[in-house]
VEXMAR-713959 format. One line per 3 residues: number of its first residue (from 1); their letters; for each residue x, y, z of N, C-alpha, C. Coordinates in Angstrom, 2 decimals. Each point is the difference from the previous one (the first is absolute). Example, Ala and Ser with C-alpha at 12.3 -4.5 7.8 and 13.67 -1.06 7.14 Angstrom:
1> as> 13.19 -5.69 7.80 -0.89 1.19 0.00 0.90 1.20 0.00 ~ -0.35 1.05 -0.72 0.82 1.19 0.06 -0.77 1.09 0.73
END
This chain:
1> xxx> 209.38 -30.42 111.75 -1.35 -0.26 -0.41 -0.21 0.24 -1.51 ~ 0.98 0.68 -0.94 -0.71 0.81 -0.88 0.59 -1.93 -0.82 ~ 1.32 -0.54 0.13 0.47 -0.74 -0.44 -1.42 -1.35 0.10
4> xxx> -0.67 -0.10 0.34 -0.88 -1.24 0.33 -0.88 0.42 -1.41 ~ -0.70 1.54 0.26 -0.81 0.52 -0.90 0.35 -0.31 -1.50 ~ 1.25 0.72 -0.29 1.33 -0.64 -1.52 -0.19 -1.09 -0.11
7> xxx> 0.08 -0.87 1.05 -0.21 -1.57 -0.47 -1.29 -0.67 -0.36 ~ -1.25 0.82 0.84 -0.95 -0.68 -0.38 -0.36 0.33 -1.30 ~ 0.13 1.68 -0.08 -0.41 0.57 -1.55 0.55 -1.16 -0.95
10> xxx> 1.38 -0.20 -0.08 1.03 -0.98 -1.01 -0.65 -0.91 -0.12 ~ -0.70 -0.85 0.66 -0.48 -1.40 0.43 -1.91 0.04 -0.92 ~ -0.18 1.36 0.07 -1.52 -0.07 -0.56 0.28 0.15 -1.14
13> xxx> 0.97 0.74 -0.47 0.46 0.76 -1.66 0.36 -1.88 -0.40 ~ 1.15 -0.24 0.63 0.10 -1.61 -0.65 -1.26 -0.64 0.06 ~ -1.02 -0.31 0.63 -1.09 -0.89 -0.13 -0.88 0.44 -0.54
16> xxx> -0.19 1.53 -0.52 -0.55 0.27 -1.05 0.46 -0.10 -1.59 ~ 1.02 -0.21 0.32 0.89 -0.39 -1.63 -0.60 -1.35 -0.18 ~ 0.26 -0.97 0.95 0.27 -1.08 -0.10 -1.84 -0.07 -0.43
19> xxx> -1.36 0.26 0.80 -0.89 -0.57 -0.59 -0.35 0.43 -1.46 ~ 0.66 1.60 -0.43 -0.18 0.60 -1.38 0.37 -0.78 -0.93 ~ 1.08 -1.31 0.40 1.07 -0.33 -1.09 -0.64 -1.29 0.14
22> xxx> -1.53 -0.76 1.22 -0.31 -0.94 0.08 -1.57 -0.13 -1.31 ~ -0.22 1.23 0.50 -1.45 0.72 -0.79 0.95 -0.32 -1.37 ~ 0.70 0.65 -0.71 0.42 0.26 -1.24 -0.41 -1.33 -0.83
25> xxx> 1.45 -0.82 0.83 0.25 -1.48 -0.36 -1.33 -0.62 -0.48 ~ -1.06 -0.12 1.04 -1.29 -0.48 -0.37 -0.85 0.47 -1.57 ~ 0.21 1.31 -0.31 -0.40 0.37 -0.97 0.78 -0.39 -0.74
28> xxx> 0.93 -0.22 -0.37 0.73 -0.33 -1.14 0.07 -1.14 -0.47 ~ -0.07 -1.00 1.32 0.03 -1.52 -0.35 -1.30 0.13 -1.01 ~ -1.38 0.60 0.81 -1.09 -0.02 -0.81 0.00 0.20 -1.05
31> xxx> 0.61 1.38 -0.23 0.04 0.27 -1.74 0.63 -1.04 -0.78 ~ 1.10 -0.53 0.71 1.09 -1.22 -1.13 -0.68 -0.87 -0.24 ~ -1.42 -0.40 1.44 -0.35 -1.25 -0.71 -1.36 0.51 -0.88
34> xxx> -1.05 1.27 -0.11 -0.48 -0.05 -0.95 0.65 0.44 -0.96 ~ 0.87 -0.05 -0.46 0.63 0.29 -1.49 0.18 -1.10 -0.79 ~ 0.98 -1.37 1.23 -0.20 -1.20 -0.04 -1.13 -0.65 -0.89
37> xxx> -1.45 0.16 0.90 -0.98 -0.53 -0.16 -0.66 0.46 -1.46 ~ 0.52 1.45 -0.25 -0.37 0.93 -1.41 0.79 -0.56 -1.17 ~ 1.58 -0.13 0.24 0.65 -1.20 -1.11 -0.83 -1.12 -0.67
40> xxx> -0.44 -1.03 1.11 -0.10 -1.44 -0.19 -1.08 0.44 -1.32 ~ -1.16 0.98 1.13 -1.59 0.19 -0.70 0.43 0.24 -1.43 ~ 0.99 1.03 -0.34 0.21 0.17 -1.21 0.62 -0.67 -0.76
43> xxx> 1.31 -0.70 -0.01 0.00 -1.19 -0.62 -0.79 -1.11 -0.33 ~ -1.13 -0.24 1.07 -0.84 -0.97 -0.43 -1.17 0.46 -1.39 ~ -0.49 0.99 0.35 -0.59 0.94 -1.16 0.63 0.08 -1.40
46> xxx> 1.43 0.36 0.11 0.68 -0.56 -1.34 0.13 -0.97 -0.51 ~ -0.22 -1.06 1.05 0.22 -1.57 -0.31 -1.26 -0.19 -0.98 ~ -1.16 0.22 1.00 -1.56 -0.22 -0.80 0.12 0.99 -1.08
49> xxx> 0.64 1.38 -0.11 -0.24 0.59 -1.12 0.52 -0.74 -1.41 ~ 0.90 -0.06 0.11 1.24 -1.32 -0.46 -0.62 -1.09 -0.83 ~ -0.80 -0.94 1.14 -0.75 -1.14 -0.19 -1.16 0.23 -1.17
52> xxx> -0.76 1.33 0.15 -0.93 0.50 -1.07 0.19 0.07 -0.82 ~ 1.59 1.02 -0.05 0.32 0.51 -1.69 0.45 -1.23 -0.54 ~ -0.07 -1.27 0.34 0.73 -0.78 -0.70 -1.11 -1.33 -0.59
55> xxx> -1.12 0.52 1.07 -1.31 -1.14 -0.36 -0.43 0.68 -1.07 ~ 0.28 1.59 -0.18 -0.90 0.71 -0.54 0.64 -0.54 -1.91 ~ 1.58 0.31 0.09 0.98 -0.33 -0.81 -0.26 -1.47 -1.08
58> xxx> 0.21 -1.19 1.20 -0.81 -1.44 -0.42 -1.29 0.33 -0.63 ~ -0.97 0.64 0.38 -1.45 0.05 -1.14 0.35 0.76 -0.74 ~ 0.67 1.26 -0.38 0.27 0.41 -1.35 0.46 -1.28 -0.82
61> xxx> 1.08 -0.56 0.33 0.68 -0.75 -1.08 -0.96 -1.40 -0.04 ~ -0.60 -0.10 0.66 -1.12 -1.11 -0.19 -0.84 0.49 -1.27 ~ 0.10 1.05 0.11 -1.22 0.37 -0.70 0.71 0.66 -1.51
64> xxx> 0.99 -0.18 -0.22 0.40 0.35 -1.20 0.52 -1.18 -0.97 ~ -0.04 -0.96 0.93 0.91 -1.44 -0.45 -1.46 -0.97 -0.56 ~ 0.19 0.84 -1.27 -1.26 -0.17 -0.64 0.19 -1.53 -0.11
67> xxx> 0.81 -0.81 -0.50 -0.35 -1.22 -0.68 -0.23 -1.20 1.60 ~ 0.34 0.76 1.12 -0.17 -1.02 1.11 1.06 -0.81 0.77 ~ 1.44 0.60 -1.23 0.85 -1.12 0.34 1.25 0.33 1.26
70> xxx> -0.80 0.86 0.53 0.81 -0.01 1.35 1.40 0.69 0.15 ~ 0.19 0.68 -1.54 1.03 0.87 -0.02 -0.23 0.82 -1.11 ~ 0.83 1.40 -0.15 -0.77 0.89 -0.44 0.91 0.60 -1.41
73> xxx> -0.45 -0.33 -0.88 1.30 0.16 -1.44 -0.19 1.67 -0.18 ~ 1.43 0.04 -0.81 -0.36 1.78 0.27 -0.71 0.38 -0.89 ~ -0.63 -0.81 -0.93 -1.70 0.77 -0.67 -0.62 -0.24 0.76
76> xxx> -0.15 -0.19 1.02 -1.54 -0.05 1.05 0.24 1.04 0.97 ~ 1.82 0.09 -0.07 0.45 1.40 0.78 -0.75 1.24 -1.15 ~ 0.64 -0.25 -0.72 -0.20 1.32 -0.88 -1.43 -0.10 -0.11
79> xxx> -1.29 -0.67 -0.50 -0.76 -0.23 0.12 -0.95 1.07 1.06 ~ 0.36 -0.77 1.14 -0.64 0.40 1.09 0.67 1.57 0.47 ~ 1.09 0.38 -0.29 0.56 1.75 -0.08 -0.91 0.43 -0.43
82> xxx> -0.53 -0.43 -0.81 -0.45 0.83 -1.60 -1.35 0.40 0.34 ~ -0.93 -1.31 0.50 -1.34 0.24 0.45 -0.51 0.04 1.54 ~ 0.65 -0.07 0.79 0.12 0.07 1.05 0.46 0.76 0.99
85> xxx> -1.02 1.15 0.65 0.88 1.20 0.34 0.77 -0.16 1.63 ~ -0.83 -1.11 0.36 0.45 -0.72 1.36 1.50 -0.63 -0.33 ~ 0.24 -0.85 -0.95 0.97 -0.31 -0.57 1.38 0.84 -0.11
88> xxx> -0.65 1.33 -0.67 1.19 0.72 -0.44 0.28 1.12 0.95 ~ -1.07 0.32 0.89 0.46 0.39 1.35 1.39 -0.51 0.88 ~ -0.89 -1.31 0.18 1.22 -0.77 0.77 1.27 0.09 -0.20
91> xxx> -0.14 -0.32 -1.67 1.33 -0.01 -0.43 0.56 0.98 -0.22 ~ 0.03 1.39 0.07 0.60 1.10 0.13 -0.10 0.51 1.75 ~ -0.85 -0.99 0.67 0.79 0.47 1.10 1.19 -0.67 0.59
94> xxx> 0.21 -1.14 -0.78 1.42 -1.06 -0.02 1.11 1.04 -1.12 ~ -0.45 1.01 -0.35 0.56 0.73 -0.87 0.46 -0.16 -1.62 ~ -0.75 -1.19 0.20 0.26 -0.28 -1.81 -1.43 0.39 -1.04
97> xxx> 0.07 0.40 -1.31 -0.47 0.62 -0.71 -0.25 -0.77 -1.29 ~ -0.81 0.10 -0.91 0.16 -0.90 -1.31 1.49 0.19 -0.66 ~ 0.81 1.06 -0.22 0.92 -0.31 -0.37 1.31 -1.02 0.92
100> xxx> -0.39 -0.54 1.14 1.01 -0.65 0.70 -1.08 -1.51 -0.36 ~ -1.14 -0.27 -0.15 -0.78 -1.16 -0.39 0.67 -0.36 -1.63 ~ 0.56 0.74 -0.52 -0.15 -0.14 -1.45 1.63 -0.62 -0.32
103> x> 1.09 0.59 1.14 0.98 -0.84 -0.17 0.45 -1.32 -0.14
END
């Protein structure tokens, strides 16, 4: 008799593993896929961040290309460094400085 008891105990210990390791699985898939879903969100955010700094970029140099002609000579660079603090922001956050304009 005690041998039936051993077996059933064995038999609950395994089917309690087995739903612990069923429970687990479920949580984890979950977490993989919101992390998933947390990637995309954030890449897309960089994309639009991206898209800004670069609309933002196009109206600086619109706006320094004094004569209109659709490209920007480096006196309108230097120019616009000089009086322009939006200008010379930018351009030291591209890391260049009047002495790298002047080369």
């Amino acid at each position: 008799q005690w041998h039936i008891i051993a077996v059933f105990i064995v038999a609950l210990f395994i089917i309690q593993i087995g739903f612990t390791n069923l429970i687990l699985s479920v949580i984890v898939d979950g977490a993989a896929s919101t992390r998933e879903e947390d990637a995309t969100l954030k890449q897309r955010e960089k994309e639009k961040q991206e898209e800004e700094d670069l609309k933002h970029f196009l109206g600086i140099m619109k706006r320094i290309d004094l004569d209109g002609s659709g490209s920007i000579s480096i006196e309108e660079l230097m120019q616009g460094y000089e009086q322009d603090e939006e200008t010379q922001f930018m351009l030291m956050e591209l890391g260049l400085d009047e002495r790298d304009l002047k080369k």
